[in-house]
C-alpha positions as CSV (number, residue, x, y, z in Angstrom):
1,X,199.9,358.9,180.7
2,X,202.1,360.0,178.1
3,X,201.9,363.4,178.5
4,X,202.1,363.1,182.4
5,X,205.6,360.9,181.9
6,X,206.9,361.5,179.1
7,X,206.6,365.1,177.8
8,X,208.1,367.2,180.8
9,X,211.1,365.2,181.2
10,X,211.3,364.8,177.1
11,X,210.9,368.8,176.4
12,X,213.5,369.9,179.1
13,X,216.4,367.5,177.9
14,X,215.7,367.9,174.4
15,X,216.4,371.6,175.3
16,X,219.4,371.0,177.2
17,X,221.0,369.1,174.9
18,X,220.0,371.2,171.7
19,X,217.8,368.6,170.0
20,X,215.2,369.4,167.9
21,X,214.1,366.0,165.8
22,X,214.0,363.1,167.5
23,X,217.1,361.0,166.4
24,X,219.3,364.0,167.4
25,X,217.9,363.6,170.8
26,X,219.1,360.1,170.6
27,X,222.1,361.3,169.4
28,X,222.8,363.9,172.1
29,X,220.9,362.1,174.8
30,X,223.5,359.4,175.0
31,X,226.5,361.5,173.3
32,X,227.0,359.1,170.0
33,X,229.9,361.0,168.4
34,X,229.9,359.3,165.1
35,X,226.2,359.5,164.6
36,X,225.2,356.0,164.4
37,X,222.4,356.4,166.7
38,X,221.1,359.1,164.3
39,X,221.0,356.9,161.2
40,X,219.2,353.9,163.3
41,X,216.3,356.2,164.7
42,X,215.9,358.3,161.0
43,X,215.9,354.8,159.4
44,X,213.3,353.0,161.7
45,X,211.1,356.2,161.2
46,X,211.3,356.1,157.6
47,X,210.7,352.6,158.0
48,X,207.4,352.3,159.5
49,X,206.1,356.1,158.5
50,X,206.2,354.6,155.3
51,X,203.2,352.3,155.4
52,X,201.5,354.9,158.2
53,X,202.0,357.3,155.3
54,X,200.7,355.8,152.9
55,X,197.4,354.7,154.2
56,X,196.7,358.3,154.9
57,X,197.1,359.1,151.2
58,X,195.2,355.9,150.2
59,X,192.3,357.3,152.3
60,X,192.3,360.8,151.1
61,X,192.0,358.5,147.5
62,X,188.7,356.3,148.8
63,X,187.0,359.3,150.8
64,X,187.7,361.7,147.5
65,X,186.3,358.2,145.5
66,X,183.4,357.4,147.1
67,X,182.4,361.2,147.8
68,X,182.7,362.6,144.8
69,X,183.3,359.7,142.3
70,X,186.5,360.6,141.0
71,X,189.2,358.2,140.7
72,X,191.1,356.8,143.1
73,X,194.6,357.2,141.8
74,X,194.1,360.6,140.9
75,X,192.8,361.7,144.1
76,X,195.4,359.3,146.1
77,X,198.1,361.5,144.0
78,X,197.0,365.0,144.3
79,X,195.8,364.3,148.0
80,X,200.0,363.5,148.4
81,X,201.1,366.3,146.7
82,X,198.8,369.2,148.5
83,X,199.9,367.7,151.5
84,X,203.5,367.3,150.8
85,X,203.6,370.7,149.3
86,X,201.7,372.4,152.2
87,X,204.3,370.2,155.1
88,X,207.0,371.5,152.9
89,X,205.9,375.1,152.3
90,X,205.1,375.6,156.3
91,X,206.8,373.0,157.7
92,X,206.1,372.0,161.4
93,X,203.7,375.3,162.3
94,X,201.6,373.6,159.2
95,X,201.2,370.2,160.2
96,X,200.6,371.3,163.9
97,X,197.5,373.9,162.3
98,X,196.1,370.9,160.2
99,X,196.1,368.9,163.4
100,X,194.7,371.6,165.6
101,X,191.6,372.2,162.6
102,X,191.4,368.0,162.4
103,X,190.8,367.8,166.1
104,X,188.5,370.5,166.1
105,X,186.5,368.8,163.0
106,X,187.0,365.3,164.7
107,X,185.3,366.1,168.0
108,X,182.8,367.7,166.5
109,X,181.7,364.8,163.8
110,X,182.3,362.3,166.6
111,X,179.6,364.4,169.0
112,X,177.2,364.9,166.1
113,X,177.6,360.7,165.2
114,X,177.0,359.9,168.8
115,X,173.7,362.0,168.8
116,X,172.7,361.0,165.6
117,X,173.1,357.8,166.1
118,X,171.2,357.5,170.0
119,X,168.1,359.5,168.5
120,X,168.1,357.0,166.0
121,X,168.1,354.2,168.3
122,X,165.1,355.6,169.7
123,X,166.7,357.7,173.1
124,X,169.5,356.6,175.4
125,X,166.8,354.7,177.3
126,X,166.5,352.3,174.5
127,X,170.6,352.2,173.8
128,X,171.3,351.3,177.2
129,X,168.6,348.6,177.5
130,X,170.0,347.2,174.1
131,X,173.9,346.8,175.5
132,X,172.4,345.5,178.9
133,X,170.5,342.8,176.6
134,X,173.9,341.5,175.3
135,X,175.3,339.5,178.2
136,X,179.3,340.3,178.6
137,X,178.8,343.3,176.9
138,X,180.1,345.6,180.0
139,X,182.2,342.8,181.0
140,X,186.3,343.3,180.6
141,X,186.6,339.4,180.8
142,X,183.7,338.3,178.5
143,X,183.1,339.5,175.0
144,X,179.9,339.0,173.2
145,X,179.8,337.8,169.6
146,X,177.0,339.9,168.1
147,X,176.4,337.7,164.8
148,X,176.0,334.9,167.0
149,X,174.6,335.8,170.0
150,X,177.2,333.7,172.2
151,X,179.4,334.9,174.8
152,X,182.8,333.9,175.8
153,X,185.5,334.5,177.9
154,X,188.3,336.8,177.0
155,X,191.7,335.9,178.9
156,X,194.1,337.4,180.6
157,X,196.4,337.2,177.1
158,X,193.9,338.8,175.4
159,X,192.9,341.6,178.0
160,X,196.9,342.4,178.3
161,X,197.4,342.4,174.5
162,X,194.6,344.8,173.7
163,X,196.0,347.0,176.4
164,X,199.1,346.9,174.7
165,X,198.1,348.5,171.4
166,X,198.3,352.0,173.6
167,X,201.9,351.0,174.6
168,X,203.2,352.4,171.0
169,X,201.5,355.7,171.2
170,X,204.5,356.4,173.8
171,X,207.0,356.1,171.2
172,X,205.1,358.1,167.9
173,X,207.8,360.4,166.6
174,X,204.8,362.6,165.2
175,X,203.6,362.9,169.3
176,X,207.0,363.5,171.1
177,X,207.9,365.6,168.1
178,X,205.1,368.0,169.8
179,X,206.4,367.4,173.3
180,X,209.6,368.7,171.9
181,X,208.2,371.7,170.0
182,X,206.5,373.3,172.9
183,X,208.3,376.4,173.8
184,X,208.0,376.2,177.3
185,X,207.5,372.8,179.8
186,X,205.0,374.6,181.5
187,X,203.0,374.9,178.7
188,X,202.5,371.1,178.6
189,X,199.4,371.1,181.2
190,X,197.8,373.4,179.2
């Protein structure tokens, strides 16, 4: 959805208007002359990248921890500075490569984890009997408690605040910052 409303219409007026980071396009967007709108957007992102930041170098310091034993603090700091020094170094055509080999690495662990995981099981047969077992388990108003074996119903505030977790994807700097970046808008379907 975001890509279908957002990007095309983001990518052609971040053009027009000469905007490439995303409180500039703020800026811009709604002609701010004193650059107040820039401060509040750079601020929020700093804000709340901050944390998102930081628990990608606190898992680079647990995966390097419990894979090869060395210590977290140590691996937690050098895992910041390669990737600090390589964002730095080759700025945006870096992080958009380590994204492009992460998907690539990502799809394929989670295609080997799903097969692994139903030969396991004993075949797909046996995996689909299993969730059928579990009443409310393909139910979008019930949700089955696994430890306890119960079921029970899960509202309409519940349904409408788990479908709201997705709503802040529209807004991730680190996303529309790749709308933006796209050299053409008809690039985008591709």
């Amino acid at each position: 959805i975001n890509w279908l409303v957002v990007s095309k219409r983001l990518r052609k007026y971040s053009q027009a208007c000469g905007a490439i980071t995303l409180p500039e396009f703020f800026t811009n967007r709604h002609r701010d002359k004193k650059k107040i709108l820039t401060l509040i957007a750079a601020l929020i992102i700093i804000v709340f990248f901050i944390p998102y930041t930081g628990s990608g170098f606190a898992a680079c310091g647990k995966l390097f921890e419990s894979l090869f034993g060395v210590d977290y603090h140590l691996a937690m700091i050098v895992s910041a500075i390669v990737i600090i020094s390589y964002t730095t170094i080759g700025g945006f055509l870096a992080a958009s490569t380590t994204d492009f080999i992460q998907s690539i690495i990502m799809t394929i662990a989670l295609i080997v984890v799903v097969i692994f995981g139903i030969n396991m099981a004993g075949g797909i047969v046996e995996v689909m009997n299993n969730a059928y077992s579990m009443p409310g388990y393909f139910s979008v108003t019930h949700s089955f408690d696994v430890l306890n074996k119960t079921t029970s119903e899960y509202g309409t505030l519940n349904i409408f605040s788990t479908l709201a977790w997705g709503l802040g994807y529209f807004g991730m700097p680190h996303v529309l910052l790749r709308f933006m970046a796209i050299s053409d808008s008809k690039k985008l379907k591709t």
